[in-house]
PQR file of N, CA, C, O and H, with PARSE charges and radii, in Angstrom:
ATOM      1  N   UNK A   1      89.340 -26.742 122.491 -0.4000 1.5000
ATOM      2  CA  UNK A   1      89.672 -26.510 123.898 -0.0000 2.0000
ATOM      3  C   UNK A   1      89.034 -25.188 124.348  0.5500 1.7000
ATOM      4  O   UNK A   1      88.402 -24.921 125.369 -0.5500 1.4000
ATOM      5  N   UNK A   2      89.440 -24.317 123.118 -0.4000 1.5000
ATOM      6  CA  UNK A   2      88.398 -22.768 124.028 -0.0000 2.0000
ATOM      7  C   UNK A   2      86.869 -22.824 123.692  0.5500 1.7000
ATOM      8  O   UNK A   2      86.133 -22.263 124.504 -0.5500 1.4000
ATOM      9  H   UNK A   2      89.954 -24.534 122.288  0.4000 1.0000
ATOM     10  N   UNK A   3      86.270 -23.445 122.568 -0.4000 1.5000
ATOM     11  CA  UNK A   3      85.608 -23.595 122.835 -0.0000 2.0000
ATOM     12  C   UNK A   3      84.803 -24.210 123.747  0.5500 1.7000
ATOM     13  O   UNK A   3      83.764 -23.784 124.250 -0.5500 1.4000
ATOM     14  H   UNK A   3      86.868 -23.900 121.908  0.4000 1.0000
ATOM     15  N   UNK A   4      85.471 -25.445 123.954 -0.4000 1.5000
ATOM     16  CA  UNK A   4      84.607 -25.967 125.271 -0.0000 2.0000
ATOM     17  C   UNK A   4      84.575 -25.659 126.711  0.5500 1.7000
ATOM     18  O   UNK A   4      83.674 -25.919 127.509 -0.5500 1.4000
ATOM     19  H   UNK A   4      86.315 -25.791 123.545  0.4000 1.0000
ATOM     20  N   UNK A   5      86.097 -24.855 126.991 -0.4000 1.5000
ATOM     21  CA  UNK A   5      86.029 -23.862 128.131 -0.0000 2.0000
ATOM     22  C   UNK A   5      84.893 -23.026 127.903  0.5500 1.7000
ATOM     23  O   UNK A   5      84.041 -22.913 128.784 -0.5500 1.4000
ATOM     24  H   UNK A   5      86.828 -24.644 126.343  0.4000 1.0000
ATOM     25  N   UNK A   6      84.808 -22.517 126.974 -0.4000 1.5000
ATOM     26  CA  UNK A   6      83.289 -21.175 127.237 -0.0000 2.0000
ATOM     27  C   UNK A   6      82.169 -21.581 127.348  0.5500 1.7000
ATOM     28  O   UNK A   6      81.308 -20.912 127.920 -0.5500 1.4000
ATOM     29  H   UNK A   6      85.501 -22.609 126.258  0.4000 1.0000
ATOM     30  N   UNK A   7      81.863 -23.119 126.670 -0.4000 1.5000
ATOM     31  CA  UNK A   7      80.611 -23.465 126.871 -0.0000 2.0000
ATOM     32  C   UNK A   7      80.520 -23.846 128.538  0.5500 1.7000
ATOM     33  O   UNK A   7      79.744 -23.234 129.272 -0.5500 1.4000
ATOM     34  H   UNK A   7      82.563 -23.662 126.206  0.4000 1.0000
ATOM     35  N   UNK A   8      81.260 -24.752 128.955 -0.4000 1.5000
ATOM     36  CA  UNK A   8      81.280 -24.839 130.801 -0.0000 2.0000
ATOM     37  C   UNK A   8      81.084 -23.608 131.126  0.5500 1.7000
ATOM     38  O   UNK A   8      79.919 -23.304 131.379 -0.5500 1.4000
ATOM     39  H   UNK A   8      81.890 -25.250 128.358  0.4000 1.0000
ATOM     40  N   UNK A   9      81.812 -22.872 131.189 -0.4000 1.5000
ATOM     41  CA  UNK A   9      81.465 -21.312 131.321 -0.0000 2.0000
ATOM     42  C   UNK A   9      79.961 -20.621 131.556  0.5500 1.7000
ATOM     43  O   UNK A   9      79.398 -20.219 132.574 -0.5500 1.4000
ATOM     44  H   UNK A   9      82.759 -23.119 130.983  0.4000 1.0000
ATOM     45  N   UNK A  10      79.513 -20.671 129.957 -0.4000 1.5000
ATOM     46  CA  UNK A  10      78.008 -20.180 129.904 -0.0000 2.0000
ATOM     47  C   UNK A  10      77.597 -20.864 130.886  0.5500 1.7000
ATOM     48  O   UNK A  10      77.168 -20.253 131.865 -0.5500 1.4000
ATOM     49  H   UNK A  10      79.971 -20.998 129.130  0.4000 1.0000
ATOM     50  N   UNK A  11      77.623 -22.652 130.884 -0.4000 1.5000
ATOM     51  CA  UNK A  11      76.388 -23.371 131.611 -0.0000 2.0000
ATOM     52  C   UNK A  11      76.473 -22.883 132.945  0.5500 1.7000
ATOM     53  O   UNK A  11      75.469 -22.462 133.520 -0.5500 1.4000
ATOM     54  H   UNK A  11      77.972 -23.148 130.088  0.4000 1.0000
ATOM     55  N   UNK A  12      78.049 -22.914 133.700 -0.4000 1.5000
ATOM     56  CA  UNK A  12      77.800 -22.903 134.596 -0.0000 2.0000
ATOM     57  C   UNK A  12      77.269 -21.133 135.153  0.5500 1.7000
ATOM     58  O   UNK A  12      76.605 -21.261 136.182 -0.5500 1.4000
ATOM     59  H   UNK A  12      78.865 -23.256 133.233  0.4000 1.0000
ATOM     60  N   UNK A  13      77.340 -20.317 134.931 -0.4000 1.5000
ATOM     61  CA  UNK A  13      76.616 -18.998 134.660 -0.0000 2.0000
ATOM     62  C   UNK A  13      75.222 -19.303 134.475  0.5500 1.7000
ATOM     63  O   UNK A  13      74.371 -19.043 135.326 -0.5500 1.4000
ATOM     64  H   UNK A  13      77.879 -20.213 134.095  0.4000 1.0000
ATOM     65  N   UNK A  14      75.039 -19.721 133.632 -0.4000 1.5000
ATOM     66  CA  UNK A  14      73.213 -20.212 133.779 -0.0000 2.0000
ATOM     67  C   UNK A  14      72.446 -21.044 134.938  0.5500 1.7000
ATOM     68  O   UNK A  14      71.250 -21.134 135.217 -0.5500 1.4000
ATOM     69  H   UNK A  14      75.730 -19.933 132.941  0.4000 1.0000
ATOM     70  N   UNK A  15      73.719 -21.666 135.554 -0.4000 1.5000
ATOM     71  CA  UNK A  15      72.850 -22.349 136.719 -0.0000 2.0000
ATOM     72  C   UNK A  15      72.953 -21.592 137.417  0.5500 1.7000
ATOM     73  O   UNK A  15      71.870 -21.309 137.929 -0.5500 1.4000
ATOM     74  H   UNK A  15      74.690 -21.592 135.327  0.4000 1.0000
ATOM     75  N   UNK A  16      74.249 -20.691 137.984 -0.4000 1.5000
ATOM     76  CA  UNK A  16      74.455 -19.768 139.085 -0.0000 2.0000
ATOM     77  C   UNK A  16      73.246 -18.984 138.870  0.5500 1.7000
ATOM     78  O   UNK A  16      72.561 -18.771 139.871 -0.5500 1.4000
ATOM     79  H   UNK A  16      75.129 -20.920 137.568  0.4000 1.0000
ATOM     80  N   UNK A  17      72.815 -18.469 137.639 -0.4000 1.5000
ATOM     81  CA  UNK A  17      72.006 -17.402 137.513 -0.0000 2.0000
ATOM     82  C   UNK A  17      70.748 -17.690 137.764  0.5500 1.7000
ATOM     83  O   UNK A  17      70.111 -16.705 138.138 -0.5500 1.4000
ATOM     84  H   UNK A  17      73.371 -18.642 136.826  0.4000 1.0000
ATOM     85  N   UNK A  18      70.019 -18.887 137.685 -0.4000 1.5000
ATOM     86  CA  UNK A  18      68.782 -19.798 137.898 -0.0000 2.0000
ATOM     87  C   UNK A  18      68.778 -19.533 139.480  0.5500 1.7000
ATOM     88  O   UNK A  18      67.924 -18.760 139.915 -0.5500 1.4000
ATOM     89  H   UNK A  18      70.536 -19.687 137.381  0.4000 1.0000
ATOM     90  N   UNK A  19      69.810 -20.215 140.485 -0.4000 1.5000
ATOM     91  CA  UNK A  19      69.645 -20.462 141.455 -0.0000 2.0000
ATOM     92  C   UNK A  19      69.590 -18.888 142.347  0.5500 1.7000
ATOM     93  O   UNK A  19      68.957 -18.759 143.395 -0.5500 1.4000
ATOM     94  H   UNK A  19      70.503 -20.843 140.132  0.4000 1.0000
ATOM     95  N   UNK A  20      70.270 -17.931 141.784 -0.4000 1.5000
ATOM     96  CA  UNK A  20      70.231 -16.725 142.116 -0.0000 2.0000
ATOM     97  C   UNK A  20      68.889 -16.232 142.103  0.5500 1.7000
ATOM     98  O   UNK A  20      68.249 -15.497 142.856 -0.5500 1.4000
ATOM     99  H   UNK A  20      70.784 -18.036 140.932  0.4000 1.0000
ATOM    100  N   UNK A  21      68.579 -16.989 140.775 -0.4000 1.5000
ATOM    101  CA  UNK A  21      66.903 -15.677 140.912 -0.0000 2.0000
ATOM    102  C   UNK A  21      65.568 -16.549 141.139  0.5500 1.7000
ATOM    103  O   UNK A  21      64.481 -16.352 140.595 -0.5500 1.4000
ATOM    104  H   UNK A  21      69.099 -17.586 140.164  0.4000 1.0000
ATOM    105  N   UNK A  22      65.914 -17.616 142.121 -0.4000 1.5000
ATOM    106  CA  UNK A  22      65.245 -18.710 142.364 -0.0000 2.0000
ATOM    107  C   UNK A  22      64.279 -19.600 141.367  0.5500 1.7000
ATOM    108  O   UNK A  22      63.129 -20.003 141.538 -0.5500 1.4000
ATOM    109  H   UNK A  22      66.797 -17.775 142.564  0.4000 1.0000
ATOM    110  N   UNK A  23      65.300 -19.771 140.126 -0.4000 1.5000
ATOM    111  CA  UNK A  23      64.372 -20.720 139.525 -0.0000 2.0000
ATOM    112  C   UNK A  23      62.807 -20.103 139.056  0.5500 1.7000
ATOM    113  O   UNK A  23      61.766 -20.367 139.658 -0.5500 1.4000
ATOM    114  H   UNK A  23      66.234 -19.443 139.986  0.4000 1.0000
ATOM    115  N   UNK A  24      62.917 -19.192 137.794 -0.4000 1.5000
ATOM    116  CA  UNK A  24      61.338 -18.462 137.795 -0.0000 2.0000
ATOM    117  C   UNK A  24      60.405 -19.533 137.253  0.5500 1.7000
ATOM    118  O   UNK A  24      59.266 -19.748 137.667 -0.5500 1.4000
ATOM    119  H   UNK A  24      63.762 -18.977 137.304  0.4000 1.0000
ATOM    120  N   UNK A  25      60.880 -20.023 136.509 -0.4000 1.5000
ATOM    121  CA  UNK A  25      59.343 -20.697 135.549 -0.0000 2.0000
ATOM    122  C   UNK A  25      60.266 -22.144 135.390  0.5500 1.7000
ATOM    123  O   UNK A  25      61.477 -22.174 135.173 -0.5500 1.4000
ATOM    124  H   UNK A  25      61.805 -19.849 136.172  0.4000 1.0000
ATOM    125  N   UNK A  26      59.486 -23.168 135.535 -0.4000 1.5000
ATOM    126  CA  UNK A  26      60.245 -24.866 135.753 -0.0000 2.0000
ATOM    127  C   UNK A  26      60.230 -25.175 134.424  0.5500 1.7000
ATOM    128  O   UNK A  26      61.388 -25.563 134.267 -0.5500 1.4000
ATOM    129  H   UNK A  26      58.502 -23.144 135.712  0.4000 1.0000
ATOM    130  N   UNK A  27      59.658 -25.268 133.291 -0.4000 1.5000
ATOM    131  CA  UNK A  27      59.726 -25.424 132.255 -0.0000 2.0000
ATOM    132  C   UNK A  27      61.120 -24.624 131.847  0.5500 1.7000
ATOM    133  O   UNK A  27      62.120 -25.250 131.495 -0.5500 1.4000
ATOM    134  H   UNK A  27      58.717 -24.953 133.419  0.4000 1.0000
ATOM    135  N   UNK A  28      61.091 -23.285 131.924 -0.4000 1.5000
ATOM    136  CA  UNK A  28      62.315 -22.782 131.175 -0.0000 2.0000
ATOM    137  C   UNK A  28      63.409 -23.231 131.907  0.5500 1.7000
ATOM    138  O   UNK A  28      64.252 -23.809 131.222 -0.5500 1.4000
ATOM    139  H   UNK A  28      60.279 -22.776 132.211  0.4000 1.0000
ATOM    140  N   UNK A  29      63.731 -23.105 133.516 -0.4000 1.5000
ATOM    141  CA  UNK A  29      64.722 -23.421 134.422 -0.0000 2.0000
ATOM    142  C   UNK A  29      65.157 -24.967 133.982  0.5500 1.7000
ATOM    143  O   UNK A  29      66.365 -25.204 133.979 -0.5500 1.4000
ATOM    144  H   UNK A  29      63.046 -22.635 134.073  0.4000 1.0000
ATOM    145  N   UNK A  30      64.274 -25.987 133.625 -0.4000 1.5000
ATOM    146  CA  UNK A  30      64.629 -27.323 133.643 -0.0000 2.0000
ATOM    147  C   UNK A  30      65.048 -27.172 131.943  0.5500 1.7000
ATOM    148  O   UNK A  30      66.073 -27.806 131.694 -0.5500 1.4000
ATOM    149  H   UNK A  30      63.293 -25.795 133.628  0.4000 1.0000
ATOM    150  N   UNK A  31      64.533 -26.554 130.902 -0.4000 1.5000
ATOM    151  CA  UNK A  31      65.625 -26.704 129.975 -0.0000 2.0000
ATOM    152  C   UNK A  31      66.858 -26.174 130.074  0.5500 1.7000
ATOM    153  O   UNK A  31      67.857 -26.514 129.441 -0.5500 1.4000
ATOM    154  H   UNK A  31      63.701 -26.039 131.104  0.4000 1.0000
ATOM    155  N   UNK A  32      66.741 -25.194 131.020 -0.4000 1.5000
ATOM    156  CA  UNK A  32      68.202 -23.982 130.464 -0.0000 2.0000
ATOM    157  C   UNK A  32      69.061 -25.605 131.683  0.5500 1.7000
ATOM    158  O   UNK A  32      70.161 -26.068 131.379 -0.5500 1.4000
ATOM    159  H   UNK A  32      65.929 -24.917 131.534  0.4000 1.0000
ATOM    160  N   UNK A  33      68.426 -26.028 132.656 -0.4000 1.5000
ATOM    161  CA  UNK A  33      69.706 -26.484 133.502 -0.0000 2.0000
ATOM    162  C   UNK A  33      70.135 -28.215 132.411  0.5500 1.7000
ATOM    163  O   UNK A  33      71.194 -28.842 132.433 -0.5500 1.4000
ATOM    164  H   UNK A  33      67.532 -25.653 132.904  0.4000 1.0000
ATOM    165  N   UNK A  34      68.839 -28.534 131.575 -0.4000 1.5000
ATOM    166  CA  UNK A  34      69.584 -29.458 131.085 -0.0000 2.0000
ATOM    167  C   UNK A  34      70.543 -29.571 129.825  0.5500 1.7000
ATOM    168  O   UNK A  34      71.170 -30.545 129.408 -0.5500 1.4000
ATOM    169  H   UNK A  34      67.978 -28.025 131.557  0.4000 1.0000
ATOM    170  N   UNK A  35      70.449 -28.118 129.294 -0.4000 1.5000
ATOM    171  CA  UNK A  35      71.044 -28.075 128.447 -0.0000 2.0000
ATOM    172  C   UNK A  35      72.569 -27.284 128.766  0.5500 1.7000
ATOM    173  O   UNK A  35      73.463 -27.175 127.928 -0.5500 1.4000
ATOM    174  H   UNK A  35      69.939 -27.327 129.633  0.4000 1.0000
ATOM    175  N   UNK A  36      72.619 -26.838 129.991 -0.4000 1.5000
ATOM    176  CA  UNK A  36      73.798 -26.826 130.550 -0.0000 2.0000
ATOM    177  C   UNK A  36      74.656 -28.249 130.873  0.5500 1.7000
ATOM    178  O   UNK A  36      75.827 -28.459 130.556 -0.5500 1.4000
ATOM    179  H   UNK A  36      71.892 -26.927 130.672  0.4000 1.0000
ATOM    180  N   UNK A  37      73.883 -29.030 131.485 -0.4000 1.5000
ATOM    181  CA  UNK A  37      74.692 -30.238 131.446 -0.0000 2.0000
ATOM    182  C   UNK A  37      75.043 -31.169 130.784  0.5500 1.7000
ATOM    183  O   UNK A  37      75.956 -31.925 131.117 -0.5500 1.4000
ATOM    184  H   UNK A  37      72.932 -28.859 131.742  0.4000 1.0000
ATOM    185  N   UNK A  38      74.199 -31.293 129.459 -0.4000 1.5000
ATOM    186  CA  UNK A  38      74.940 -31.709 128.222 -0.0000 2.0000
ATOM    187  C   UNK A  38      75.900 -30.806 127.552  0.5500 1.7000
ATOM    188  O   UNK A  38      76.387 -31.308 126.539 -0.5500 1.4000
ATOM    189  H   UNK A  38      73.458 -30.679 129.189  0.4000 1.0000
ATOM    190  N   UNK A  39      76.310 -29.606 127.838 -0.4000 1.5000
ATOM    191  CA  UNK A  39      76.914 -28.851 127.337 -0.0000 2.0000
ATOM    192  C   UNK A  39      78.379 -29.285 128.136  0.5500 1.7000
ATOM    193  O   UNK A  39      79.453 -29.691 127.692 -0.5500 1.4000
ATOM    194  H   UNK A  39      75.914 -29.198 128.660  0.4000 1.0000
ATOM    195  N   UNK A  40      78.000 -29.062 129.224 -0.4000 1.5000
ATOM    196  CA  UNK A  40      78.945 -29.750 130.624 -0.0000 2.0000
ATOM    197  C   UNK A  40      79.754 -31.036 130.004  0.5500 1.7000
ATOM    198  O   UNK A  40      80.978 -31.168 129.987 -0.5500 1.4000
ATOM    199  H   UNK A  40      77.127 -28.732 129.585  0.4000 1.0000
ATOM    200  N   UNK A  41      78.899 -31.834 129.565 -0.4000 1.5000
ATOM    201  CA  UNK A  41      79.067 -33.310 129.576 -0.0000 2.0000
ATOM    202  C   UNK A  41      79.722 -33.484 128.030  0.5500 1.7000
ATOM    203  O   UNK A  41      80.638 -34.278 127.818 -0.5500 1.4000
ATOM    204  H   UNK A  41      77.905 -31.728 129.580  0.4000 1.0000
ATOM    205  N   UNK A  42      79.305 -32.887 127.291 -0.4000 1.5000
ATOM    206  CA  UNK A  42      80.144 -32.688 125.660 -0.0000 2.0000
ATOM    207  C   UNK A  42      81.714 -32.116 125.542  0.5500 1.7000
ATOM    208  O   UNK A  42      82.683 -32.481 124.877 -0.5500 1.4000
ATOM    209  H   UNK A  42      78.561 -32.241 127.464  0.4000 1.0000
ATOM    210  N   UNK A  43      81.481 -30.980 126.568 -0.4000 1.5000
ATOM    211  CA  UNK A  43      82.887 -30.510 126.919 -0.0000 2.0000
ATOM    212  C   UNK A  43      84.118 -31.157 127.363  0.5500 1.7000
ATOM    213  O   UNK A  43      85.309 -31.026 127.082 -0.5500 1.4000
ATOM    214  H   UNK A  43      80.694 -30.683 127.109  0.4000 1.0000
ATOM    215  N   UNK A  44      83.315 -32.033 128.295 -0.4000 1.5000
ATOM    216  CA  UNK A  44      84.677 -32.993 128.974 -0.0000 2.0000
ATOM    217  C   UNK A  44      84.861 -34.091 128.276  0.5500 1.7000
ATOM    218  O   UNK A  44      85.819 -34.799 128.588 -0.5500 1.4000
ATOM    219  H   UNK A  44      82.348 -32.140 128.523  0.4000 1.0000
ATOM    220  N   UNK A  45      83.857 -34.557 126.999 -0.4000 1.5000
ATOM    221  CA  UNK A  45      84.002 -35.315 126.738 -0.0000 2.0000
ATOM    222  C   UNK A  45      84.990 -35.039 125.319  0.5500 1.7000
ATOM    223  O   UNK A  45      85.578 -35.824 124.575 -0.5500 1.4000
ATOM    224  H   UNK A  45      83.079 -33.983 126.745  0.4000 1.0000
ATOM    225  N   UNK A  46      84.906 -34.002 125.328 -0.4000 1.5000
ATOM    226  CA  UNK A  46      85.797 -33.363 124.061 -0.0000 2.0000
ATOM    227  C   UNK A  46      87.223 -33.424 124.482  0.5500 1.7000
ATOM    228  O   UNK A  46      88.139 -33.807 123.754 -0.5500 1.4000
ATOM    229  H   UNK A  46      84.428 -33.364 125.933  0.4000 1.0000
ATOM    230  N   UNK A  47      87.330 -33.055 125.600 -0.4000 1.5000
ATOM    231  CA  UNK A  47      88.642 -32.203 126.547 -0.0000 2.0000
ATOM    232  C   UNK A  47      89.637 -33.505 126.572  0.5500 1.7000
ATOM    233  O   UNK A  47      90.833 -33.519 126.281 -0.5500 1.4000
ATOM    234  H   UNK A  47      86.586 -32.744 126.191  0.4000 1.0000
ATOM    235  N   UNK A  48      88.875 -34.510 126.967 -0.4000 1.5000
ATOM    236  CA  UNK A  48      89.310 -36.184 127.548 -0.0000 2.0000
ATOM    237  C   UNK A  48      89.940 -36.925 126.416  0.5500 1.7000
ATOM    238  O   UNK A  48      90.795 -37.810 126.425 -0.5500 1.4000
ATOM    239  H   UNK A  48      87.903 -34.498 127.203  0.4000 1.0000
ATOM    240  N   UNK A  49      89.072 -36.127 125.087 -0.4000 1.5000
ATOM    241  CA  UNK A  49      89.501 -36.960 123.862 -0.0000 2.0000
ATOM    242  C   UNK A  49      91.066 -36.506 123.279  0.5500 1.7000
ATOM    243  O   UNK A  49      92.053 -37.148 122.920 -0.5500 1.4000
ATOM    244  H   UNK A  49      88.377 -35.408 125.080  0.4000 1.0000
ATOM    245  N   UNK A  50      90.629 -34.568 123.422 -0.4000 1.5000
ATOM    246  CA  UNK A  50      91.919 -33.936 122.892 -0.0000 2.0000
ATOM    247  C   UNK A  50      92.980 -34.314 123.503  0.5500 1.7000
ATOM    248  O   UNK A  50      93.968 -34.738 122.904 -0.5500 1.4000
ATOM    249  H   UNK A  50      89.828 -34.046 123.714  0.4000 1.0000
ATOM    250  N   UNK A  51      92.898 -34.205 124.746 -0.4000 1.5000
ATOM    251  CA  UNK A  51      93.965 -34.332 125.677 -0.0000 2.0000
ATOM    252  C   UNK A  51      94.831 -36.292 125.513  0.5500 1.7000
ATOM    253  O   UNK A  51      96.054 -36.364 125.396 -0.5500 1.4000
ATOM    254  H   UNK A  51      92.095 -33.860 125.233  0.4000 1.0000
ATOM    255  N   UNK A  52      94.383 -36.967 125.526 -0.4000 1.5000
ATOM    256  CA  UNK A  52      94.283 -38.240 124.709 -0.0000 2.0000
ATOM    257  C   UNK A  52      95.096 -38.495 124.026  0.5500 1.7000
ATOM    258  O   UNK A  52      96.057 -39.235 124.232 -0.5500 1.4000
ATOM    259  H   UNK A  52      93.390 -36.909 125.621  0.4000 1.0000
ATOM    260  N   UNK A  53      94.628 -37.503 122.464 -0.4000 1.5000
ATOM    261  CA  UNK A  53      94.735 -37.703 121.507 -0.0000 2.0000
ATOM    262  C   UNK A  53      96.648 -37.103 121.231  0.5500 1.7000
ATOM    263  O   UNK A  53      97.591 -37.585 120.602 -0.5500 1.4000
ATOM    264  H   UNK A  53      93.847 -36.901 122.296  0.4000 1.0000
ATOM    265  N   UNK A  54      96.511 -36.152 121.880 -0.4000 1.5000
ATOM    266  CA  UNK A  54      97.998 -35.123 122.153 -0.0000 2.0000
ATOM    267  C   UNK A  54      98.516 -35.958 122.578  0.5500 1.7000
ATOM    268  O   UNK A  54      99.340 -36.504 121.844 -0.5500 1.4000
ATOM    269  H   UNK A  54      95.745 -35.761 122.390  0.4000 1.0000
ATOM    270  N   UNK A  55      98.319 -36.509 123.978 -0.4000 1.5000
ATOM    271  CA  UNK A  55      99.544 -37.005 125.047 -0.0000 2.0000
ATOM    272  C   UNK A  55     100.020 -38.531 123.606  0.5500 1.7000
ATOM    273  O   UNK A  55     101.195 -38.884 123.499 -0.5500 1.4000
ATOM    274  H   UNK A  55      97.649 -36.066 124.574  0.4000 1.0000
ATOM    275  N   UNK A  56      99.205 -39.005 122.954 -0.4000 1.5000
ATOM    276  CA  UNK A  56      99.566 -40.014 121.821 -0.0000 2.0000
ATOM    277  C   UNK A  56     100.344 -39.653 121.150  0.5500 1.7000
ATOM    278  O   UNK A  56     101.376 -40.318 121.058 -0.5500 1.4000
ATOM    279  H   UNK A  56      98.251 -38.719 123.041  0.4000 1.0000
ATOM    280  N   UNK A  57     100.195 -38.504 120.427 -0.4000 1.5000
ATOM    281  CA  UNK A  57     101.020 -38.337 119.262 -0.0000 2.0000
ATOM    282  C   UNK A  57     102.030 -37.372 120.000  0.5500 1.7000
ATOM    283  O   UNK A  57     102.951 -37.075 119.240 -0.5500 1.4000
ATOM    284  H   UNK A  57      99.357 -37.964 120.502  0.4000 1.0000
ATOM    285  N   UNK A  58     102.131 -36.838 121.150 -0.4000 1.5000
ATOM    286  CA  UNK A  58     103.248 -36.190 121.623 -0.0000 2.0000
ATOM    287  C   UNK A  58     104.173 -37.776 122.132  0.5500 1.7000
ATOM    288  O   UNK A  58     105.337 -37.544 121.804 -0.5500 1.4000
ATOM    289  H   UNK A  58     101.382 -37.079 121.767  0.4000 1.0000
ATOM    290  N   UNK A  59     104.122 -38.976 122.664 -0.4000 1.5000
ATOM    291  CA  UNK A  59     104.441 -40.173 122.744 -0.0000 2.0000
ATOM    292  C   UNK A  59     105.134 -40.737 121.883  0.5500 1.7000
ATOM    293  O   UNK A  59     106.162 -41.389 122.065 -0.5500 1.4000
ATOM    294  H   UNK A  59     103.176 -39.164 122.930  0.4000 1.0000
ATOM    295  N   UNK A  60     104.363 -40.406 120.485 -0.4000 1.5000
ATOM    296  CA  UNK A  60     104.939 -41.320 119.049 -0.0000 2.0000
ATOM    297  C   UNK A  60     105.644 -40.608 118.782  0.5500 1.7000
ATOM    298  O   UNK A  60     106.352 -40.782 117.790 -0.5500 1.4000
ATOM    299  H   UNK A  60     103.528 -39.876 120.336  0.4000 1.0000
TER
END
């Protein structure tokens, strides 16, 4: 869980920070933004599972 809060975190900091300094070089900007959104996308997909997985065994 904290980990995947910090990774949303970083990414989203890396895009703010891209769009702030207008995107310098497209090669680096298009990895740093896609590897924010798999980072994005791993997170929730982690979050969806834990959370899941709790509300189950808090149930049983």
């Amino acid at each position: 869980m904290v980990t995947a809060s910090i990774s949303a975190a970083i990414g989203a900091i890396v895009v703010v920070a891209q769009s702030v300094q207008g995107k310098p070089t497209p090669a680096l900007g298009g990895a740093f933004v896609v590897i924010g959104v798999a980072i994005l996308t791993v997170a929730v997909v982690l979050n969806a599972r834990v959370r899941r997985r709790g509300n189950q065994r808090v149930r049983r």
